[in-house]
C-alpha positions as a Markdown table, in Angstrom:
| # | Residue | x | y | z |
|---|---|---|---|---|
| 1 | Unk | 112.3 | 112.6 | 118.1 |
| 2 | Unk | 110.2 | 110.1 | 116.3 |
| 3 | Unk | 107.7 | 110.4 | 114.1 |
| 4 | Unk | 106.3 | 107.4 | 113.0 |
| 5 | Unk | 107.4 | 103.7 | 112.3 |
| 6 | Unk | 106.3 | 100.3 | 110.7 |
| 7 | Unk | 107.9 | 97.0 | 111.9 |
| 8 | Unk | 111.3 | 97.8 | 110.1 |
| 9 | Unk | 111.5 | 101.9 | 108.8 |
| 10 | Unk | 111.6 | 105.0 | 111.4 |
| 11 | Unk | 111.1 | 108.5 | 109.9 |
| 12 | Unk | 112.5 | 110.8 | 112.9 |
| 13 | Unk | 113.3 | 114.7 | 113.3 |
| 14 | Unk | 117.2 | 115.6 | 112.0 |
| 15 | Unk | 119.3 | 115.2 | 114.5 |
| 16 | Unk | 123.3 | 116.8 | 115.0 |
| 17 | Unk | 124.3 | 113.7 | 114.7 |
| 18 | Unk | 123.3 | 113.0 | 111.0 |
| 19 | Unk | 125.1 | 115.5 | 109.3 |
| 20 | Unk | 127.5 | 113.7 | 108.0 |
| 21 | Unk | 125.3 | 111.0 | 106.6 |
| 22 | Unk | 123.4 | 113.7 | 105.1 |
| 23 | Unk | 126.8 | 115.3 | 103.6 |
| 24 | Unk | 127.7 | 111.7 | 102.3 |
| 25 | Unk | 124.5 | 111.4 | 100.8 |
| 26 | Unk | 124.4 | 115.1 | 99.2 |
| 27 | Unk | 127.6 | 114.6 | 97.8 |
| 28 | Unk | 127.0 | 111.4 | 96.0 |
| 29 | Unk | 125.9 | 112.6 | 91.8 |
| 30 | Unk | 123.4 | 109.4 | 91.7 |
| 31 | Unk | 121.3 | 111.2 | 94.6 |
| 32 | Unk | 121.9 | 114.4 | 93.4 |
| 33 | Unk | 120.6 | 113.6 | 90.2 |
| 34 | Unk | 117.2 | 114.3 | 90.9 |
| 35 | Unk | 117.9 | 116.1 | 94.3 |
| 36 | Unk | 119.7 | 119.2 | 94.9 |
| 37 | Unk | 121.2 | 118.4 | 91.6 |
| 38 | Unk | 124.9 | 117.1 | 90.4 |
| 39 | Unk | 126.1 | 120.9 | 90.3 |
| 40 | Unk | 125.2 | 121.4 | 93.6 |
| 41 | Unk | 126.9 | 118.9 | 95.9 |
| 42 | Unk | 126.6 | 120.3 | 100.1 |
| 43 | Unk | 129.4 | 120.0 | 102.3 |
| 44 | Unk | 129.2 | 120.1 | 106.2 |
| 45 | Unk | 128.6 | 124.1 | 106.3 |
| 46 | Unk | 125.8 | 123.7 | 103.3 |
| 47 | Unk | 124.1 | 120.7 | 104.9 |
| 48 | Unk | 124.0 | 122.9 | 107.9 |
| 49 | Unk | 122.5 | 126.0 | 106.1 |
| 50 | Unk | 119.6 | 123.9 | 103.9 |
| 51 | Unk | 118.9 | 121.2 | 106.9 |
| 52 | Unk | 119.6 | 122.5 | 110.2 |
| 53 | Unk | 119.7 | 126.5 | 109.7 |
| 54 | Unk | 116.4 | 127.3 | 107.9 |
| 55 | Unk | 113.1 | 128.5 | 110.1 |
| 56 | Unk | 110.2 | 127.6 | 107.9 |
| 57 | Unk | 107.2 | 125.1 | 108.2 |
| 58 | Unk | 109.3 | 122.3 | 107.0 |
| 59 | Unk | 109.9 | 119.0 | 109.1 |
| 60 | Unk | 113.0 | 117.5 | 108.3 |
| 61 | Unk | 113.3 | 114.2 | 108.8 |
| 62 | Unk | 116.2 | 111.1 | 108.5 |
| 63 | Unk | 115.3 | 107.6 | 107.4 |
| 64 | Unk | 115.9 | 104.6 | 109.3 |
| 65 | Unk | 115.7 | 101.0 | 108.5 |
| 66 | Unk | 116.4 | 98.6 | 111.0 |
| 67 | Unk | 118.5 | 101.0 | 112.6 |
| 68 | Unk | 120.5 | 101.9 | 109.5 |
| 69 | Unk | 120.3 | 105.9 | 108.4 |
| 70 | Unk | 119.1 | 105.1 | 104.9 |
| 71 | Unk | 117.7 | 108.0 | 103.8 |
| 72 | Unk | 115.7 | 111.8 | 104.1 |
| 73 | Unk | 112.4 | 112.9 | 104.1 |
| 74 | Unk | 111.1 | 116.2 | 104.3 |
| 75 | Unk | 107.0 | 117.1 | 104.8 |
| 76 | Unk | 105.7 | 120.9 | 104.9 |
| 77 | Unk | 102.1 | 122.4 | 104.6 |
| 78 | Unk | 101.7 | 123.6 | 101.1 |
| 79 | Unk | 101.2 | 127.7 | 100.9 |
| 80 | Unk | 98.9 | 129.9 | 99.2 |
| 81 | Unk | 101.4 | 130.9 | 96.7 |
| 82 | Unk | 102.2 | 127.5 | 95.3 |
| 83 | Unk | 98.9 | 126.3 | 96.2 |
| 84 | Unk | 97.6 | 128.7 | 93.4 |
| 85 | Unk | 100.3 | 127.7 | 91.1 |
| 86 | Unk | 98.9 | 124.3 | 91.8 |
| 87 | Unk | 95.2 | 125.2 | 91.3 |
| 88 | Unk | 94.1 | 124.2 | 94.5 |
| 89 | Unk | 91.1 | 126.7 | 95.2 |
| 90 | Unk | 89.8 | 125.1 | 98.5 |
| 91 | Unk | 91.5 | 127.0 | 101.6 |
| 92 | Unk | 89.8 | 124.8 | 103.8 |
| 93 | Unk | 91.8 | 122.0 | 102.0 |
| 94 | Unk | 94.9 | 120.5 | 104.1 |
| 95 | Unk | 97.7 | 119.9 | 101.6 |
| 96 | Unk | 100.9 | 118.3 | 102.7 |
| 97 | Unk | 103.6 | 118.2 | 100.3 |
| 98 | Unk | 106.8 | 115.9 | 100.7 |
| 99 | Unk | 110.6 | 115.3 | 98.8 |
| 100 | Unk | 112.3 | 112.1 | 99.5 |
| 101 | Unk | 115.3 | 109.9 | 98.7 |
| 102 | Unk | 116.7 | 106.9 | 99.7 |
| 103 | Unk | 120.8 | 108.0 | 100.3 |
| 104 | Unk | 122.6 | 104.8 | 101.0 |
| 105 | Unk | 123.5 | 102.7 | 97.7 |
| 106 | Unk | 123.1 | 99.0 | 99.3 |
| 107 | Unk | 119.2 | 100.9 | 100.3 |
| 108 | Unk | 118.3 | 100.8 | 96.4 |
| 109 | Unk | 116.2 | 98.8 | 94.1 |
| 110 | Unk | 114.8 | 97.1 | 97.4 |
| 111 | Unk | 111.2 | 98.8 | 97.6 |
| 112 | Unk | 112.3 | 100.6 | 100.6 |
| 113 | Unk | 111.0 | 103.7 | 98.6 |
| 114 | Unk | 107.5 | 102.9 | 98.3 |
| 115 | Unk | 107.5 | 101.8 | 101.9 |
| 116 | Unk | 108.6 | 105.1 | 102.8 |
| 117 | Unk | 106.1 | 107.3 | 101.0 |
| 118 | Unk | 103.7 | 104.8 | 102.5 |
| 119 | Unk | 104.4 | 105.4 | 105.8 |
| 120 | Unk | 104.6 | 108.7 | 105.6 |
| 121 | Unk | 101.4 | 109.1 | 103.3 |
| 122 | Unk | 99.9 | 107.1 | 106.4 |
| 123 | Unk | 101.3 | 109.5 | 109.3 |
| 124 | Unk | 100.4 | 113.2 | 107.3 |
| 125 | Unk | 96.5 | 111.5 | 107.0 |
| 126 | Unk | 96.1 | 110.7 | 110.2 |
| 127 | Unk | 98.5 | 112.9 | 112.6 |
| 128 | Unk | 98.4 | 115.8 | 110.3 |
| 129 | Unk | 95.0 | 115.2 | 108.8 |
| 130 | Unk | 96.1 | 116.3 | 105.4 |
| 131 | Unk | 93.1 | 116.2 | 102.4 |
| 132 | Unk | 95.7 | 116.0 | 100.1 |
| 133 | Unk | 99.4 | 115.3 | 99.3 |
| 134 | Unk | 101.5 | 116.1 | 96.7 |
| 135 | Unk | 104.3 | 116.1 | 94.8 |
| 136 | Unk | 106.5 | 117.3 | 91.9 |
| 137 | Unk | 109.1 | 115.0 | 90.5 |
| 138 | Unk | 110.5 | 116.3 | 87.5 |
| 139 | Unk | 109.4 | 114.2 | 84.3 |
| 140 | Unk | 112.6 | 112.4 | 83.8 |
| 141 | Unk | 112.9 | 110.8 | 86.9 |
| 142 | Unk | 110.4 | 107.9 | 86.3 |
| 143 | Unk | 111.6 | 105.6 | 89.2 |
| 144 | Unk | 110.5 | 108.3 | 91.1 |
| 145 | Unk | 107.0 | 108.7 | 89.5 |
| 146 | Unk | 106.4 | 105.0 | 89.3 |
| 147 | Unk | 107.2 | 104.3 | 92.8 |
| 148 | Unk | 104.5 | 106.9 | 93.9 |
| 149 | Unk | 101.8 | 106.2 | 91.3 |
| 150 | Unk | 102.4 | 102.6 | 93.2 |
| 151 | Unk | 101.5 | 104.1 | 96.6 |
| 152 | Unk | 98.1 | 105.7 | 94.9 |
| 153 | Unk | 99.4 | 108.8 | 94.2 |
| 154 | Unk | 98.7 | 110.3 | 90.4 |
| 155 | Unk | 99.9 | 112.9 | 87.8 |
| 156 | Unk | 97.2 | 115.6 | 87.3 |
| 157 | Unk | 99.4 | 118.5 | 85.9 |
| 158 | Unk | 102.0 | 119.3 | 83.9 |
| 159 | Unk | 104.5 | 121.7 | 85.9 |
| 160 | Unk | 106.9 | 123.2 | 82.8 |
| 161 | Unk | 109.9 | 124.4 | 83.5 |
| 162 | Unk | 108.9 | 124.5 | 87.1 |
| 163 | Unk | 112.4 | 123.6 | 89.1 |
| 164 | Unk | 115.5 | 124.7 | 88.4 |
| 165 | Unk | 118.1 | 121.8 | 88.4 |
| 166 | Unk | 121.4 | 121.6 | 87.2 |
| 167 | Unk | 121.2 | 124.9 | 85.6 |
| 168 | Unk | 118.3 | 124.3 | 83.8 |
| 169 | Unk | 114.8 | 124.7 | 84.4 |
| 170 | Unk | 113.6 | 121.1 | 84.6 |
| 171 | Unk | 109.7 | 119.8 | 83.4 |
| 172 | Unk | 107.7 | 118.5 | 86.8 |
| 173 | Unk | 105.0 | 116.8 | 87.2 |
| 174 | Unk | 102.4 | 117.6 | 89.9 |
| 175 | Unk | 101.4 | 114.4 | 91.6 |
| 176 | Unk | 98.3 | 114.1 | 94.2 |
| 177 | Unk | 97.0 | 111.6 | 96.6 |
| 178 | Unk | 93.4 | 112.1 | 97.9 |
| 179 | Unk | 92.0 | 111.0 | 101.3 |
């Protein structure tokens, strides 16, 4: 099912049918880097469990561009819990939170991630209604940060040892975006 779309990118609802893109892209250590993490590649029974198994508020989306599966993109309504970790007070506030990558290596270095975090920035205002959005890229992955302080998005807390990656817990940054 589709979500939303610009003249070349598609963000639609997971589908059977891109498991195995998601199991090439979850097994390759340059995404896993910053995603699920090197130590952690997913197979066809993991992708299953994390992407297709889970009942929770998150959407789960693939990437398209032109046609191509390019990528993943996941969107959820942020929870009291971590909303209090966050220090958002406001209950009345609508805060989306996201995680993104693009998978496919010919994909990369070509703005396609900006575009993407634009678009769906764009579809959580206006179908969602969202106040705010956020996210929580862990310090050392400064394409990452860069790309969203390009789409408006800024870093206004410092999340330590907030994620555990790799074995480690990893330094985060908690990045907003404002209607």
């Amino acid at each position: 099912m589709m979500l939303f779309h610009d003249e070349k990118m598609t963000i639609r609802k997971l589908e059977d049918s891109d498991k195995e893109a998601l199991v090439k892209w979850l097994s390759d250590p340059e995404v896993l880097k910053y995603f699920e993490g090197r130590d952690n590649p997913h197979d066809l029974k993991r992708v299953n469990q994390h992407y297709f198994e889970r009942k929770d508020e998150t959407t789960r989306c693939l990437v398209e561009y032109e046609g191509t599966p390019i990528g993943y993109i996941q969107f959820y309504p942020v929870l009291e819990e971590e909303r209090m970790a966050y220090g958002y007070w406001n209950p009345d506030e609508v805060i989306y939170g996201t995680d993104q990558f693009i998978g496919e290596p010919d994909y990369w270095n070509r703005g396609l991630g900006t575009e993407l975090v634009e678009l769906m920035k764009k579809y959580l205002l206006s179908e969602k209604q969202a106040d705010v959005l956020v996210m929580d890229p862990q310090v050392s992955n400064e394409r990452a940060i860069a790309c969203y302080e390009k789409c408006g998005f800024q870093k206004v807390k410092f999340l330590p040892a907030h994620e555990l990656h790799e074995g480690e817990m990893k330094d985060c940054w908690l990045m907003e975006y404002k209607a």
